[in-house]
C-alpha positions as CSV (number, residue, x, y, z in Angstrom):
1,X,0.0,0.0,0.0
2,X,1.5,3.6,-1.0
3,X,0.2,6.7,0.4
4,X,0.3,9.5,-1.9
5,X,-0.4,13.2,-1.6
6,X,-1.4,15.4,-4.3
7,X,-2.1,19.2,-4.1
8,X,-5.8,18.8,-3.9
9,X,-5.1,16.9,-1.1
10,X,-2.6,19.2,0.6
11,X,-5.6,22.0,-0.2
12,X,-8.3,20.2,1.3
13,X,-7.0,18.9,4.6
14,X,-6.1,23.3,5.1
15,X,-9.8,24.2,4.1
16,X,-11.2,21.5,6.5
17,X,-8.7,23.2,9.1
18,X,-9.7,26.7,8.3
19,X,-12.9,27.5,7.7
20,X,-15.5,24.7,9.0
21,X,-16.0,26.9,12.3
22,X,-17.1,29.7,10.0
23,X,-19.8,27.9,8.1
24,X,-20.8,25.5,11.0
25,X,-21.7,28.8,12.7
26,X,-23.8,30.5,9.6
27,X,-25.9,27.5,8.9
28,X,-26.0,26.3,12.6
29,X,-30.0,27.9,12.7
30,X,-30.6,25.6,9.6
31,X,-29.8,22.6,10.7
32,X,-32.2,20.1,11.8
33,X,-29.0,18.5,14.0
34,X,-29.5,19.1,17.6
35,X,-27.8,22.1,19.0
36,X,-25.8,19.6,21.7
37,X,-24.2,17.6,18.1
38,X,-22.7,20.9,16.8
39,X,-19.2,20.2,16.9
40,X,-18.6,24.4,17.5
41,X,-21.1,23.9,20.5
42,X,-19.2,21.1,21.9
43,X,-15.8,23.3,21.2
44,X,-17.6,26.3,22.9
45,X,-17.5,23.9,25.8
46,X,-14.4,22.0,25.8
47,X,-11.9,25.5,25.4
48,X,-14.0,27.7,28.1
49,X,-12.2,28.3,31.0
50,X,-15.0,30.3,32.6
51,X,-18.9,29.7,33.3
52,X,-20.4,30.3,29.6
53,X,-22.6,33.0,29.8
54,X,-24.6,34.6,26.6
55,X,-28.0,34.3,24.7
56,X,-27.9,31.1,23.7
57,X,-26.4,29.3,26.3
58,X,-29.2,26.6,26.0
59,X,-27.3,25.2,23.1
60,X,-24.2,24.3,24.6
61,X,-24.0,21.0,25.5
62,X,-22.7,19.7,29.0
63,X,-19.3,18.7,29.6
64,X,-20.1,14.9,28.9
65,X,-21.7,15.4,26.0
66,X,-19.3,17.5,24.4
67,X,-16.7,14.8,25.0
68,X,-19.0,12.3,23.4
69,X,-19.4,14.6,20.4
70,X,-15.8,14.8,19.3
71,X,-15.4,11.6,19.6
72,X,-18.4,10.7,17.2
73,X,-16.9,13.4,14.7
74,X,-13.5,11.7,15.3
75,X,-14.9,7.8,14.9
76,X,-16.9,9.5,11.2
77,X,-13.7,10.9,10.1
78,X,-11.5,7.7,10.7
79,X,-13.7,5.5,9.3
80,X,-14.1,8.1,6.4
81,X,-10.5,7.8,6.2
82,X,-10.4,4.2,6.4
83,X,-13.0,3.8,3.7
84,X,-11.1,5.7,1.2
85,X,-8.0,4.2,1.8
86,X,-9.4,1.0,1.4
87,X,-10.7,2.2,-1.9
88,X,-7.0,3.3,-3.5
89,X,-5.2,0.6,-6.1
90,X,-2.1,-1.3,-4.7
């Protein structure tokens, strides 16, 4: 098995680093996924270092949950990943 790495490859791996956070946050009202699976609700919680205050505090999930959603985003992308490994020629 050879891993290679093209350019579109290189450029996708820096948008999904870059602007997911962004987008998550425009279309978040949209969504029909509950406000406690938002993966930027679930970082809102994980990085705060103080009691979250604000409008919509109601979305933020608690501290357990949060944990549990990144690591369902995390088990989705590595089985994404495995997929389309498993998918490339010898």
């Amino acid at each position: 098995m050879s891993i290679s790495t093209t350019s579109g490859d290189v450029r996708c791996t820096a948008e999904i680093a870059c602007w997911p956070v962004p987008a998550a946050r425009a279309v978040e009202a949209y969504t029909r996924l509950p406000d406690w699976l938002v993966l930027t609700n679930a970082a809102d919680r994980l990085v705060a270092t103080r009691p979250l205050t604000g409008p919509h505090l109601d979305r933020i999930p608690p501290l357990g949950f949060a944990y549990l959603d990144l690591a369902l985003y995390l088990l989705v992308f590595l089985v994404a990943g495995a997929w389309r490994m498993s998918m490339d020629p010898d």
